[in-house]
C-alpha positions as CSV (number, residue, x, y, z in Angstrom):
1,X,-109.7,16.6,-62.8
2,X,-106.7,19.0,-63.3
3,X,-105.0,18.8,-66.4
4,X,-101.9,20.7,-67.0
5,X,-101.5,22.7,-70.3
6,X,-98.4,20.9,-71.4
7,X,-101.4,18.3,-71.7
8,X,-104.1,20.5,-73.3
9,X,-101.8,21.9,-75.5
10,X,-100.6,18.8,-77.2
11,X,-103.8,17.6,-77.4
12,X,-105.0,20.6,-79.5
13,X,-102.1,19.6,-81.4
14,X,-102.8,16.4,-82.1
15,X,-106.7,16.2,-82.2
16,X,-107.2,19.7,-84.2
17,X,-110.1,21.0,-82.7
18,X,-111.5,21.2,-78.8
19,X,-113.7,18.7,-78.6
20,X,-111.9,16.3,-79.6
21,X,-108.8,17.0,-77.8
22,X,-111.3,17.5,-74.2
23,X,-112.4,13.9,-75.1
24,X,-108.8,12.5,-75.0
25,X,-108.3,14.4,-71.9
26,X,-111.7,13.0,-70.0
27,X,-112.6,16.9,-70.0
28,X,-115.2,18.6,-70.7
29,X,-115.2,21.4,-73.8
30,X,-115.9,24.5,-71.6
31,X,-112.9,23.1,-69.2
32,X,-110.4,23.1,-72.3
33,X,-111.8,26.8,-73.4
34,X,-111.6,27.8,-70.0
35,X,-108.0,27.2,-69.6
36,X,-107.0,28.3,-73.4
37,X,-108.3,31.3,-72.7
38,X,-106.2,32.0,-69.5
39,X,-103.2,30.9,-71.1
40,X,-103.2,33.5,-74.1
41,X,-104.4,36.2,-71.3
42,X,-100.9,35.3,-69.2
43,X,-98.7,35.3,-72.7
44,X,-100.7,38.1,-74.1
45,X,-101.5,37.0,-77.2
46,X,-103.4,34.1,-79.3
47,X,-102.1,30.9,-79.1
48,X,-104.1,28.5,-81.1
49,X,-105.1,29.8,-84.6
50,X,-109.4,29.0,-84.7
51,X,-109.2,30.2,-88.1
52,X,-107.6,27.1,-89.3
53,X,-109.0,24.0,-89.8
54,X,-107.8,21.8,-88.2
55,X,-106.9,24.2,-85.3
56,X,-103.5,24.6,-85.3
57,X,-101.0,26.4,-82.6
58,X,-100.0,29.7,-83.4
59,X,-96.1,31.0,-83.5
60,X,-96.2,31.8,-79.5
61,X,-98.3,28.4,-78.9
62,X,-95.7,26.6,-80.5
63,X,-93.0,27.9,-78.3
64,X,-95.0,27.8,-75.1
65,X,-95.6,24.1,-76.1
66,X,-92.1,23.5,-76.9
67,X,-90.7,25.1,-73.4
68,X,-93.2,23.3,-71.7
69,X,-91.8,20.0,-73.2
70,X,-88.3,21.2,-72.2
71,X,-89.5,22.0,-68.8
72,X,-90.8,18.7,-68.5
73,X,-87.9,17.0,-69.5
74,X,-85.6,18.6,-67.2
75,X,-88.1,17.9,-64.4
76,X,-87.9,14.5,-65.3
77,X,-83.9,14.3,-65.8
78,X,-83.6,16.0,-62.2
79,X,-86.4,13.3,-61.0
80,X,-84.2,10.7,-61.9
81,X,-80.4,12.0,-60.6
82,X,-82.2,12.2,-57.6
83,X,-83.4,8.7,-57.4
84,X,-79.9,7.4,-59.0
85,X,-78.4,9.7,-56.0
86,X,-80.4,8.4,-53.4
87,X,-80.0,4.6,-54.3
88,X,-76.1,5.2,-55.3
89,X,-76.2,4.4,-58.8
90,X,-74.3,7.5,-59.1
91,X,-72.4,10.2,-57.0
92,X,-69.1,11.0,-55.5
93,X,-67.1,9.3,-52.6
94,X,-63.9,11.5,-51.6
95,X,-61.7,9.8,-49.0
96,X,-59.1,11.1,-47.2
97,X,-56.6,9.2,-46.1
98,X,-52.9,8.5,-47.7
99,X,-51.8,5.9,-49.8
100,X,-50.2,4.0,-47.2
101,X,-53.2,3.6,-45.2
102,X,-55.4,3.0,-48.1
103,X,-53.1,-0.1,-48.5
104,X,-53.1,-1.2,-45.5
105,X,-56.4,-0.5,-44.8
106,X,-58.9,0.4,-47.2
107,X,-58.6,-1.6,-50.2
108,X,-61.1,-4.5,-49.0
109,X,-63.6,-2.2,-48.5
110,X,-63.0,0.4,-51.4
111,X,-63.0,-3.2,-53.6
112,X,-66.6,-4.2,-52.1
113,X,-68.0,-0.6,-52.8
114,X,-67.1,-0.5,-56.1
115,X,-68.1,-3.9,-56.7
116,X,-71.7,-3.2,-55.2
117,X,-71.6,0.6,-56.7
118,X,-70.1,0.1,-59.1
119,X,-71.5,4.3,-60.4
120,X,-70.4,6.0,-57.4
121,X,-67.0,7.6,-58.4
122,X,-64.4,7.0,-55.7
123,X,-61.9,9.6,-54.7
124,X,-58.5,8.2,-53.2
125,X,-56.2,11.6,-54.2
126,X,-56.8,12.9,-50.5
127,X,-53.3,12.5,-49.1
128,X,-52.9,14.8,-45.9
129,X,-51.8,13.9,-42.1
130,X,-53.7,12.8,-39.5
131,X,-54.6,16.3,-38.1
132,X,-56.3,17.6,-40.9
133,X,-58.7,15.4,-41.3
134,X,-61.6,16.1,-39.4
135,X,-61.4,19.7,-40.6
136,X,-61.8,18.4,-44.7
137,X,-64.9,16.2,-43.0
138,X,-66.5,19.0,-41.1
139,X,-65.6,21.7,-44.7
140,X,-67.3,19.4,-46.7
141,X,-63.9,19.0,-48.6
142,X,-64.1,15.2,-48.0
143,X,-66.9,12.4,-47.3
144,X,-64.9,10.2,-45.6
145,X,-61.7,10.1,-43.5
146,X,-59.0,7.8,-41.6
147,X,-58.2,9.2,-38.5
148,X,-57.3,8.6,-34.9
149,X,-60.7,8.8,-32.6
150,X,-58.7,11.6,-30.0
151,X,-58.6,13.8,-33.4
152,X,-62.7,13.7,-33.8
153,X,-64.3,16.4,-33.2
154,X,-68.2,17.5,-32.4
155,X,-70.0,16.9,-35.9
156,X,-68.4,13.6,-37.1
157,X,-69.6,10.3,-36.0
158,X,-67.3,7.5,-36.5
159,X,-66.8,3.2,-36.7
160,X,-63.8,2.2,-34.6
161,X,-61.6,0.1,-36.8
162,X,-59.3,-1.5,-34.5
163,X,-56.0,-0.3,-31.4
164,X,-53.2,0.7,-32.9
165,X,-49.4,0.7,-31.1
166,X,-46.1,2.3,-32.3
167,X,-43.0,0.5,-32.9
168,X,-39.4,1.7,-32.7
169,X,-37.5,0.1,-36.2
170,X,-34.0,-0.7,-35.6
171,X,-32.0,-2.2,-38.9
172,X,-31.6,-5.8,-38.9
173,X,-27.9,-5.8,-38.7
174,X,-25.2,-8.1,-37.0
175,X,-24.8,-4.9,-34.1
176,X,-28.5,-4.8,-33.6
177,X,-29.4,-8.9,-33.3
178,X,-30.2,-8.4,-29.6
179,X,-32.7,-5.3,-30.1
180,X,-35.9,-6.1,-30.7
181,X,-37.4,-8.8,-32.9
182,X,-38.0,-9.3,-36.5
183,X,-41.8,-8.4,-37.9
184,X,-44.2,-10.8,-37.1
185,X,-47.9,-11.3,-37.4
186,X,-48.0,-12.2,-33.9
187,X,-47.0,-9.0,-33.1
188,X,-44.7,-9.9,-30.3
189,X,-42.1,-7.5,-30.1
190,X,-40.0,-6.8,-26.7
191,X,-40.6,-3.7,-25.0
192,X,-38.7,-0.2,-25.9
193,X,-38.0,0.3,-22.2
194,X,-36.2,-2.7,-22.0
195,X,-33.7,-2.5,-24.8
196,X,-30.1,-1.5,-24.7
197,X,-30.5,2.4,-25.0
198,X,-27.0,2.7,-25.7
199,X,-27.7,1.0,-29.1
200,X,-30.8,2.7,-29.3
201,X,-29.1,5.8,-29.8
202,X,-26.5,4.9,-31.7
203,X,-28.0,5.9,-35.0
204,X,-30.2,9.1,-35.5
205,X,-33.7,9.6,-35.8
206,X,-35.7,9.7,-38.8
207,X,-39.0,12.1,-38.1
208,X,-42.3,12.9,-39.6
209,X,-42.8,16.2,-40.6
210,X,-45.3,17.0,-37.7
211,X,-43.7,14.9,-34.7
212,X,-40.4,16.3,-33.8
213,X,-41.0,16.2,-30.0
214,X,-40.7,12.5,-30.4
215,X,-37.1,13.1,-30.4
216,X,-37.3,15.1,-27.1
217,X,-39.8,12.2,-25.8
218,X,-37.2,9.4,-26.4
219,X,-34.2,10.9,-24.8
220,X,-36.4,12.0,-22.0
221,X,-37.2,7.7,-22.1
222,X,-33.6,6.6,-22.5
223,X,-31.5,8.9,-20.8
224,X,-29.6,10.6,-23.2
225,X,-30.1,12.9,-26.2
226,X,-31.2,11.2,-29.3
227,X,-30.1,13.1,-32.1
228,X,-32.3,13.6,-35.3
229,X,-31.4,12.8,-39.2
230,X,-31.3,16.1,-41.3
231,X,-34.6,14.9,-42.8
232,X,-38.0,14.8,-42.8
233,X,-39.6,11.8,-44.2
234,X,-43.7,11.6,-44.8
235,X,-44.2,8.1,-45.8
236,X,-43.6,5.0,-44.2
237,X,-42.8,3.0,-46.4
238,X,-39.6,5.9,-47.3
239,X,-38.8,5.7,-43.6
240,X,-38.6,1.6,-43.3
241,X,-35.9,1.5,-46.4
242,X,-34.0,4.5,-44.6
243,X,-34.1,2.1,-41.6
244,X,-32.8,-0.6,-43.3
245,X,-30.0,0.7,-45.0
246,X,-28.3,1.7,-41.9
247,X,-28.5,5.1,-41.2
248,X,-31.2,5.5,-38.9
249,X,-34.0,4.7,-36.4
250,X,-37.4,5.4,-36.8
251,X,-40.8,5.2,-35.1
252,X,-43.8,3.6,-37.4
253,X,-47.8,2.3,-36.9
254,X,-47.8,-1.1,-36.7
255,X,-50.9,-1.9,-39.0
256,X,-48.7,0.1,-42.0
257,X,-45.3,-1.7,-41.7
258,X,-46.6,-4.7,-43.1
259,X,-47.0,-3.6,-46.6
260,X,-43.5,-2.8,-47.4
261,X,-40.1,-5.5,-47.9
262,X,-38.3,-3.4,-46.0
263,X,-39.9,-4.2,-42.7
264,X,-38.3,-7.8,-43.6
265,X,-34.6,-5.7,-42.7
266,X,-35.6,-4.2,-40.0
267,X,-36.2,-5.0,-36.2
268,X,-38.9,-3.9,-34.0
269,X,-39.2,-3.0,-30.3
270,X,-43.0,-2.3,-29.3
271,X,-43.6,1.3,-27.5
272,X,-46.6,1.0,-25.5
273,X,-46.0,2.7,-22.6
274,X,-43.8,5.1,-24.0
275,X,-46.3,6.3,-27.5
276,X,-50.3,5.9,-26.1
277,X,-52.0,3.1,-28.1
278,X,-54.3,5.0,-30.7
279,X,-57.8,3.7,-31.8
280,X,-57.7,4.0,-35.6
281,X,-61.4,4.9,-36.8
282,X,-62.9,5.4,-40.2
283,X,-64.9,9.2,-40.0
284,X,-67.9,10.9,-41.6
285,X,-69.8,13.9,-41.3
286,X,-73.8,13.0,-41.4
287,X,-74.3,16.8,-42.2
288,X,-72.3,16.3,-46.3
289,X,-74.6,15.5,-49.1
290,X,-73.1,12.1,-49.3
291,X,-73.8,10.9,-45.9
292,X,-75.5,7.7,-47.1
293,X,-72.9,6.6,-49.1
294,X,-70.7,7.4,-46.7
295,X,-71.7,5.3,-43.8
296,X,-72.7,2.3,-45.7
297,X,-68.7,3.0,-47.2
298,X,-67.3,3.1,-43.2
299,X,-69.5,0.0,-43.1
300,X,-68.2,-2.2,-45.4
301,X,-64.6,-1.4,-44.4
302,X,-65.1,-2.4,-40.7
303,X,-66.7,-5.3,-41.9
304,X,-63.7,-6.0,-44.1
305,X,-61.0,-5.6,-41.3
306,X,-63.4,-7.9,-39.2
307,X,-63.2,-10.9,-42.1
308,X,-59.4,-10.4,-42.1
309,X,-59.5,-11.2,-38.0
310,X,-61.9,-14.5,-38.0
């Protein structure tokens, strides 16, 4: 039987002498002596005083004891943060995404994560473009991202959420009541193509900071220059009430218009055929400590998006 000298030590401790503390151990007396001995030849010095009765731990036992103890307790502290890790009752989810799509998207499944781990800190500060993502999953700088699944790339798996199309926003005025339709959950929007480009060009362009060849891509489309806003506008939700107060077009996702008011004064025109329909997926990277987490995360939030469908 091995018996560690954390053990033997306390037991001297505690019993005063060596037989009685090889007793409590199930050793035998020799065994105890044995290892005593080896343990004042490695500190180089005595380490229970056999002059007193009881025995008693010298100066240097005591403190051998004592770091042993703390030793112990660390052991045990890092024992347990593992298993809390492992089984999610803590750690550390960091998401990136913006908050548009987190509201269009995420919240079911950030709600049922938190609910169910309810220790796991979530992370929603994460706010960069599409492009950037797979690089924060593959740096380790994130756990889990929203992204399109042509922006993957080799180290990330992924759950397809669901096909996303671009629509043109028009506003809802008295000169624009022939383009396009109002939003709809239906989704049934006439197609760009077939709208009156002179209207359609009427106004100027509201861009994203990354897409200005949209602007060559439409006039290509239409037939005649579009000409752009003197603006760059990130969110979509900023775009939409742009849109609607009259001073310009703009192209948006479809999933994120329905969020905002505004998309109640504007008018859409569908652009499939002219923008490729994307496939929206949430992204991981199995290689990040958190992988666990993050895949039963991705899980729940294509569940969620499924639930909102039936």
């Amino acid at each position: 039987m091995s018996v560690s000298a954390l053990e033997i030590l306390s037991a001297i401790e505690n019993e005063g002498n060596f037989r009685k503390a090889a007793a409590s151990l199930g050793v035998t007396q020799p065994y105890l002596s044995q290892v005593v001995q080896r343990l004042e030849k490695e500190c180089r010095g005595l380490i229970v005083d056999r002059h007193h009765k009881p025995f008693r731990l010298t100066e240097l036992g005591q403190y051998y004891l004592d770091s042993r103890r703390r030793i112990r307790n660390i052991e045990q502290e890092t024992e347990q943060f593992c298993s809390d890790h492992a089984n999610l009752r803590i750690g550390k989810l960091r998401i990136a995404s913006n908050g548009e799509r987190t509201n269009a998207i995420l919240i079911p499944g950030v709600s049922a994560f938190a609910k169910q781990y309810p220790g796991v800190y979530i992370e929603l500060t994460l706010e960069h473009h599409l492009e950037e993502i797979s690089n924060l999953l593959l740096s380790g700088m994130a756990e889990v991202g929203v992204l399109f699944q042509y922006l993957l790339k080799k180290g990330l798996n992924a759950y397809p959420l669901f096909k996303e199309r671009y629509l043109f926003a028009v506003p809802d005025t008295q000169y624009f009541a022939d383009v396009g339709e109002r939003y709809n959950s239906e989704g049934c929007y006439p197609r760009f193509q077939d709208a009156n480009f002179d209207k359609l060009s009427k106004l100027p362009l509201l861009q994203t900071v990354l897409h200005h060849e949209r602007t060559a891509l439409l006039s290509k489309v239409v037939g005649r220059n579009f000409r752009e806003l003197n603006m760059d506008v990130r969110q979509l939700g900023t775009r939409l009430e742009f849109v609607a107060s009259g001073i310009c077009t703009a192209v948006c996702q479809e999933t994120l218009v329905g969020p905002y008011e505004a998309r109640n004064r504007c008018r859409f025109l569908s652009m499939e055929g002219v923008l490729p329909i994307q496939t929206v997926v949430i992204a991981w990277n199995d290689h990040v400590y958190q992988s666990h987490a993050s895949k039963i995360f991705c899980n729940m939030v294509r569940d969620s998006l499924k639930n909102q469908k039936r």
